[in-house]
N, C-alpha and C positions, 0 to 999 in steps of 0.2 A: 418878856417872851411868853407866848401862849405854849403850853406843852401838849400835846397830842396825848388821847385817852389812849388808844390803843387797842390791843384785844381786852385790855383788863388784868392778865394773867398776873399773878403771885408768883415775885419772879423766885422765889425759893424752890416753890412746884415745878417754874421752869427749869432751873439749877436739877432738881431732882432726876427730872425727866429725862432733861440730857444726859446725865447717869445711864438710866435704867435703860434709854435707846441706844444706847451708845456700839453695842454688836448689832443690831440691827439696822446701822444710817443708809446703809446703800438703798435696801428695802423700802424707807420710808422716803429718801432723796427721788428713789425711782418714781413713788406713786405722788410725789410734788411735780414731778415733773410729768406724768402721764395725764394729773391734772390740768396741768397749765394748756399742755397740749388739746387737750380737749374743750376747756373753756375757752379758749382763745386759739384757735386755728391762725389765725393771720400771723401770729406772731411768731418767727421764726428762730429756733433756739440754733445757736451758734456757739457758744460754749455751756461748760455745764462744769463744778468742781467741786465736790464733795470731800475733799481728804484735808481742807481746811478746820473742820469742826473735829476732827479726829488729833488733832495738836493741842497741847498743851501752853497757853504762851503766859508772860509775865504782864501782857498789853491788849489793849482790847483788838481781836479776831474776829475773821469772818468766820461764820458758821459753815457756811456757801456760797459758791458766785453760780447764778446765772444770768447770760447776757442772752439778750435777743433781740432781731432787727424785725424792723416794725414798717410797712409802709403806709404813711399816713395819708389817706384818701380828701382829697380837699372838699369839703360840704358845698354840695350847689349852694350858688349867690356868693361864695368867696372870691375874693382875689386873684389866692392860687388853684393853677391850672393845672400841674400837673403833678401828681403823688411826691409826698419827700421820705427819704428813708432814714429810721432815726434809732439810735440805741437804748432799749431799755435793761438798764442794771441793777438785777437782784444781789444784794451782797449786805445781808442782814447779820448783826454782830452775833456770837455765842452768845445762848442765856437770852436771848432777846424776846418777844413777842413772835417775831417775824421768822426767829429759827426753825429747823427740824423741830427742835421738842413743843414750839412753840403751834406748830403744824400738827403735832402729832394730839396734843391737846383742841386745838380747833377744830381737827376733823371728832374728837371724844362726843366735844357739846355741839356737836353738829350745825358748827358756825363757819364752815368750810365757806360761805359765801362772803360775809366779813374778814375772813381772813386773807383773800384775793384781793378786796376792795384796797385792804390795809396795804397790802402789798405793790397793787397797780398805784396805788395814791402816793406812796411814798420811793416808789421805783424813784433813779436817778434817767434821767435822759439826754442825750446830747444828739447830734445829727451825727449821720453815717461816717462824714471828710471827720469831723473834731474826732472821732473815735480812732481812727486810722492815726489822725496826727499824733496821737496821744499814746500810743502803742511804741512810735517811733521815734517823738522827741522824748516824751516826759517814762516811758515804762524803758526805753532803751532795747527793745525789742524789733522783732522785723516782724514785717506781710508775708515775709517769702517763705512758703511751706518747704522749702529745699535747707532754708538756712538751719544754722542749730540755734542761733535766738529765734526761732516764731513762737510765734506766744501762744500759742497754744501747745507746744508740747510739755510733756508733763516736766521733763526736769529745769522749768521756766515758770513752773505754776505758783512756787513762792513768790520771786521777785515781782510777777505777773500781780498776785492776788494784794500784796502788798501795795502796789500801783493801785488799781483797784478801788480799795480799802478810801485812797487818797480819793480818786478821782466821785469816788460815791458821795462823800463827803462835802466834795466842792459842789457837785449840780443835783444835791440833792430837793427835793421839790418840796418838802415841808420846812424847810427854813422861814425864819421870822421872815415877815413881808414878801410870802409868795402867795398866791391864789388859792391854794389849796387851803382849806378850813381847816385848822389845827388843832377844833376842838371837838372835831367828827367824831363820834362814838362806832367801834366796831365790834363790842361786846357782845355779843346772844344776850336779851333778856327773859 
């Protein structure tokens, strides 16, 4: 198995960091996200979950989930005709590269572009139908904004982010023998 370089980060610095941001996640959550927004317009954010990283757990956690739907424009001379809408899943662990502190360091050495690459490279994705299915068979959750399971309300965000956790896991796109180079560097040098 090829391991991915990464941002490079010392994950003790990272440990540290998420310490020291630790009263300021919202702060730092917001300006990931006003990033994202801005680098990438098309991509449309539909949930966001920040009080993941704010828990203490015995097992590896998510830092934060963000999900966004995506519609994928078919390149002239392809096959397909008409645009497909696809899920991309931010849900990077605590302590991670890819976390708030890991963020809040990448914007430091001003490797904010690296940091997105690493992010967009290693997003999970799945198509719009598998996203739905997967809320409804495997999270046990509803679509329906009336119900008191829809997943997106807040007192649904554990059972929710724990699904998640799982589902990143499975379509995650740097696994051995996917397309993605594993040995991409995203460091600043």
């Amino acid at each position: 198995m090829i391991k991915d370089k990464g941002l490079e980060f010392n994950h003790r610095d990272v440990l540290t960091r998420s310490i020291a941001i630790a009263p300021s996640r919202d702060k730092y959550f917001m300006d990931l996200i006003n990033q994202y927004k801005t680098r990438y317009p098309g991509m449309k954010l539909i949930y966001a979950n920040n009080t993941t990283g704010n828990q203490v757990h015995d097992k590896p956690t998510a830092d934060f989930v963000l999900i966004f739907k995506v519609q994928a424009i078919p390149k002239p001379g392809s096959l397909a005709k008409v645009p497909k809408t696809f899920i991309m899943l931010e849900c990077p662990l605590q302590f991670s590269d890819r976390s708030l502190a890991g963020w809040t360091m990448a914007v430091e050495q001003n490797n904010m572009d690296g940091y997105f690459q690493y992010m967009i490279d290693t997003a999970a994705r799945l198509s719009w139908d598998r996203f739905q299915e997967y809320i409804e068979a495997i999270a046990l959750l509803s679509l329906d904004k009336n119900s008191d399971l829809y997943w997106k309300k807040p007192e649904n965000s554990e059972a929710f982010t724990s699904r998640i956790m799982q589902l990143c896991a499975q379509y995650n796109p740097s696994k051995p023998g996917s397309k993605i180079q594993q040995t991409k560097d995203y460091a600043k040098k």
